[in-house]
Residue, then its C-alpha position, 0 to 999 in steps of 0.5 A: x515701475x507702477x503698481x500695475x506693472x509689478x503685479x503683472x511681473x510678479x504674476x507672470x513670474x508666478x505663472x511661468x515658474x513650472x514651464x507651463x501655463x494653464x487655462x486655470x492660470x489664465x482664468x485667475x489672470x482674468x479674475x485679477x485684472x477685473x479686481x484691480x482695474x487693469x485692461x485686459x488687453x493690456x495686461x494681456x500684451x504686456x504677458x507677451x512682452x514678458x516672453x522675452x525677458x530674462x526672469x533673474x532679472x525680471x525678479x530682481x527688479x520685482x524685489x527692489x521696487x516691492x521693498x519701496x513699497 
């Protein structure tokens, strides 16, 4: 997993976690890709990717790719 997948995993974690996504959550996703260089369309798709996954997984990959950090 790359640097750019693991930020977008853990920030949709972080977006999910209440059950509801905001317009200001959307907005700081914005901010962030334009600060670390990622395409928002990309990042935008790979968001609607995340819907389907299991977020205990999705977690647990999360954890063991920032320990290699």
């Amino acid at each position: 997993m790359n640097y750019t997948t693991l930020i977008t995993r853990l920030y949709f974690l972080l977006i999910h976690a209440d059950g509801n996504v905001n317009a200001r959550e959307l907005a700081t996703a914005r901010q962030m890709t334009r600060s670390e260089g990622i395409s928002e369309a990309d990042f935008a798709s790979n968001l609607e990717k995340l819907k389907s996954a299991d977020p205990a997984q999705l977690l647990n990959d999360c954890l063991i790719h920032l320990r290699k950090i």
